[in-house]
C-alpha positions as a printed Julia matrix, in Angstrom:
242×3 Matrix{Float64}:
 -26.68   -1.36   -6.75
 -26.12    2.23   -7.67
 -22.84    4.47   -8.19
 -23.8     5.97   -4.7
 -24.31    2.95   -3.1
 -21.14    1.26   -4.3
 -19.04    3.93   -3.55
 -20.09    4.33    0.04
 -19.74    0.68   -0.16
 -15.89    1.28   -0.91
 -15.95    3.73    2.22
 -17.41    1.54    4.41
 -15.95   -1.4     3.92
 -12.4     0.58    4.12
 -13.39    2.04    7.81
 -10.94   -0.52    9.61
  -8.21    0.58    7.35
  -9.0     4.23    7.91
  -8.65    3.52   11.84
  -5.41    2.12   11.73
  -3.65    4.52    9.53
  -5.09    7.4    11.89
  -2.36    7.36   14.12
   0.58    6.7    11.62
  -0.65    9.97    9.98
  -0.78   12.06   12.88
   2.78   11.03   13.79
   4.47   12.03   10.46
   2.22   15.53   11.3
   4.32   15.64   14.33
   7.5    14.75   12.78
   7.26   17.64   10.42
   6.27   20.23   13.28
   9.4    18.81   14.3
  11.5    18.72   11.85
  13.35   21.26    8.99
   9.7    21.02    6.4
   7.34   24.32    7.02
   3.78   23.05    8.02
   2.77   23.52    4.02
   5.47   21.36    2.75
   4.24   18.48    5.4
   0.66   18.59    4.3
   1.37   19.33   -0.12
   3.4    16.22    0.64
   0.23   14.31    2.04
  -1.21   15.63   -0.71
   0.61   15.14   -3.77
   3.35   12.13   -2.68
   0.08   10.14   -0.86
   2.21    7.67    0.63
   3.04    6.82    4.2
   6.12    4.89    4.38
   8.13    6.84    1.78
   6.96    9.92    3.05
   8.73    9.29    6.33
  11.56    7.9     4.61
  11.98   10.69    2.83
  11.58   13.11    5.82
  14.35   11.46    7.25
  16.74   12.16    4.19
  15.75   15.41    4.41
  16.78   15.65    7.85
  20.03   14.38    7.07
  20.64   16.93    4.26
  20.46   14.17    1.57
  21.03   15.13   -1.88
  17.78   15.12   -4.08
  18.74   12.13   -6.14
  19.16   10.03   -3.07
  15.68   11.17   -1.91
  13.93   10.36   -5.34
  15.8     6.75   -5.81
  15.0     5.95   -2.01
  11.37    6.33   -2.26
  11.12    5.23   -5.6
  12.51    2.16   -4.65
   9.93    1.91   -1.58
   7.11    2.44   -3.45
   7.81   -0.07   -6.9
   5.49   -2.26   -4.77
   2.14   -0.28   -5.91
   3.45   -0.84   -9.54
   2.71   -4.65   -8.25
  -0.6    -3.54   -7.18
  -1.46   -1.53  -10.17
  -0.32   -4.69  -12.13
  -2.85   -6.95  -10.03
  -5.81   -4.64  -10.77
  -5.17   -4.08  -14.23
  -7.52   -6.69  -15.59
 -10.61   -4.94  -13.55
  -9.99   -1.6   -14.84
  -8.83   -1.95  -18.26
 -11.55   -1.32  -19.87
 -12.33    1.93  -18.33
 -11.62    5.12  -19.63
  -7.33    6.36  -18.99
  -9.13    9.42  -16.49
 -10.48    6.69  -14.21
  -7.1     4.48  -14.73
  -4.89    7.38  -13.94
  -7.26    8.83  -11.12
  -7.45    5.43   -9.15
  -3.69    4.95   -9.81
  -2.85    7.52   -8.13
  -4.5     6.81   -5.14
  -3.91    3.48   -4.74
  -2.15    2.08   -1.31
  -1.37   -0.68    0.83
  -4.75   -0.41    2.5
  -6.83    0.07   -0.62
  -5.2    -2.7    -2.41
  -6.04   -5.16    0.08
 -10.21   -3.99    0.27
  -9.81   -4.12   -3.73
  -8.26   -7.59   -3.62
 -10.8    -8.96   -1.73
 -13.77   -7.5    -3.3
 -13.04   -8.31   -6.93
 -11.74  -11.77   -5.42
 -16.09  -12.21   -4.1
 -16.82   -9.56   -7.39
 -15.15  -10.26  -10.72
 -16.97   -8.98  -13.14
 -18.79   -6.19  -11.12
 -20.06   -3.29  -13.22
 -19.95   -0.59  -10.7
 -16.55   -2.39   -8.95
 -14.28    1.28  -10.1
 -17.16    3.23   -7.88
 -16.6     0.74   -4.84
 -12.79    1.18   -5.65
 -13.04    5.08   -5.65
 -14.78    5.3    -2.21
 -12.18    3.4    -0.71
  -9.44    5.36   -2.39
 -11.1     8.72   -1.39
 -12.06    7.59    2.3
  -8.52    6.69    2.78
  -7.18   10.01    1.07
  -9.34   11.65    3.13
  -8.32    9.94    6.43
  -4.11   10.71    5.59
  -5.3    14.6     4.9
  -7.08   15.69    8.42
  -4.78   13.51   10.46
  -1.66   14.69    8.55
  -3.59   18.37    9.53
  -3.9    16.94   13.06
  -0.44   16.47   14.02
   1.22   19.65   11.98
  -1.45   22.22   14.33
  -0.84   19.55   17.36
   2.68   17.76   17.12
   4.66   21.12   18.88
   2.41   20.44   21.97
   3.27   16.52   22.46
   6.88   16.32   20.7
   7.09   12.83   21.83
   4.34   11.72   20.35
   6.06    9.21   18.22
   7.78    7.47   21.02
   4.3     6.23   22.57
   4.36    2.98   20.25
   1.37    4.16   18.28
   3.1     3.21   15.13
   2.0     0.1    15.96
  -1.26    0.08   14.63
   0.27    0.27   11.61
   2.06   -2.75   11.83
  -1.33   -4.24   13.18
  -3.17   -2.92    9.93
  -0.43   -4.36    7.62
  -0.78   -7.72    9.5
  -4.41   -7.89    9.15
  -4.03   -6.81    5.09
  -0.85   -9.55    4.89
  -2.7   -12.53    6.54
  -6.28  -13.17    4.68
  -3.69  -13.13    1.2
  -1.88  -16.38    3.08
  -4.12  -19.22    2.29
  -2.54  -20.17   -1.04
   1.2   -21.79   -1.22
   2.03  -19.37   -3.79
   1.21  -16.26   -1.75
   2.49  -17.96    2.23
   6.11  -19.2     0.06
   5.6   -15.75   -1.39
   5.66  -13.41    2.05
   8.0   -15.94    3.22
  11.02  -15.34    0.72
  10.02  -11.53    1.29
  10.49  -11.65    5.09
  13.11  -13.3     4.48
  15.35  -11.56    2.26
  14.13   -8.02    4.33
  15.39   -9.27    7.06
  18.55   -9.97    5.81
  19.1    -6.91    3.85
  17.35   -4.67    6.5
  21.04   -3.12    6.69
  21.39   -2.2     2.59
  21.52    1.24    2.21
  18.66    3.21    0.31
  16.13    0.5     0.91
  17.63   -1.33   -1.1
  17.14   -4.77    1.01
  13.35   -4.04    0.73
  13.66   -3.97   -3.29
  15.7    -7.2    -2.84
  12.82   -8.73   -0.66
  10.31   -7.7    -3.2
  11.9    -9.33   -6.23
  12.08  -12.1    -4.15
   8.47  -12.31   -3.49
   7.27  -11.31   -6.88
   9.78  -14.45   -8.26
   8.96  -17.4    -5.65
   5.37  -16.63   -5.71
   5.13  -16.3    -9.12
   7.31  -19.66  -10.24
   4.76  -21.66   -7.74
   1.85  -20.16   -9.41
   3.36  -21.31  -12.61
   4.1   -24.74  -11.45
   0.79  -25.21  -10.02
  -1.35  -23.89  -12.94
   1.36  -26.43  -14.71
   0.65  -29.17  -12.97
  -3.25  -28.82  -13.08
  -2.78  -28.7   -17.0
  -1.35  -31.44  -17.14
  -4.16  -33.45  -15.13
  -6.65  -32.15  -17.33
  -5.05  -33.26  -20.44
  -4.17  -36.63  -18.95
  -8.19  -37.02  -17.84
  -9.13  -35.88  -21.45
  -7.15  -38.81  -22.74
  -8.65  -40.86  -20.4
């Protein structure tokens, strides 16, 4: 396989992804048409924040005249979940040069993660995995660009545009990323503890409920993945004795 090939690869196998963030982007274009941001601001913040849910979040704060430390902490807080990522990843990509860390870093998402999970889950030690991983970064990037475009030159024509329920296929692409990750106990006791605790703190101000949920996670998931690779230690030393 060749760089080329690889990274269209990354593209292709990202296309689903790419289809159900379509609509999510258009509708933050709209809410900005709609909103106090000029058209420019909407789209350099597509372009330089490259991140859907705090992006809205922080729309919202701007909306309510927040003060600029309450916008930073809020979507910091949202977003400490692609330091999780990034942290996931690492052992892929360490060995390549800090350009190609940095560059992939910052275009990591939700949606990439998940293709990148999978593939170095089938491809561990693949030699041309960072070009697969930049064609789905870029095809995604792409995808949040023209339909961020769509919805600033569009959104003024259909203001209600958000209140048609397509922010559901969102919520359908998050499913579909959530669910293949479920077949260990770690990772099912893992989402669980998250739902969980969001649910509960769904009312914490800032987002804070969803940094609660993610500590959560992180911990649960992480203390059964210790107890299991525990407990299969122990059989092999046991069946060594033997």
């Amino acid at each position: 396989m060749t760089r080329r090939s690889s990274f269209a690869a990354g593209a292709r196998d990202t296309l689903p992804m790419v289809i159900g963030a379509a609509p999510f982007g258009v509708i933050f274009g709209t809410l900005v048409a709609a909103g106090p941001l000029a058209a420019w601001q909407g789209q350099l913040m597509s372009l330089s924040v490259y991140a859907g849910s705090s992006q809205f979040i922080a729309l919202g704060l701007v909306a309510g005249h927040a003060g600029l430390a309450v916008i930073w902490l809020t979507t910091l807080i949202v977003n400490l979940r692609h330091a999780l990522y990034a942290a996931t990843l690492l052992p892929h990509v360490a060995h390549l040069p800090a350009r190609w860390r940095w560059t992939l870093g910052f275009f990591l998402t939700d949606e990439t993660f998940a293709v990148m999970a999978g593939y170095y889950a089938r491809h561990p030690r693949a030699p041309l995995g960072h070009w697969y991983f930049l064609g789905s970064c870029l095809s995604m990037y792409a995808n949040w660009q023209f339909w961020t475009l769509v919805g600033l030159l569009f959104g003024a024509a259909f203001p209600q545009l958000q209140s048609l329920g397509l922010d559901f296929a969102m919520v359908a692409t998050f499913i579909a990323i959530v669910v293949p990750q479920l077949a260990s106990l770690p990772n099912f006791a893992a989402a669980v503890a998250a739902g969980a605790v969001a649910f509960l703190g769904q009312d914490v101000p800032y987002k804070l409920g969803l940094m609660a949920a993610v500590v959560a996670g992180v911990s649960v998931g992480m203390a059964l993945q210790r107890w299991r690779s525990g407990g299969l230690e122990a059989g092999r030393r046991e069946e060594e004795a033997a």
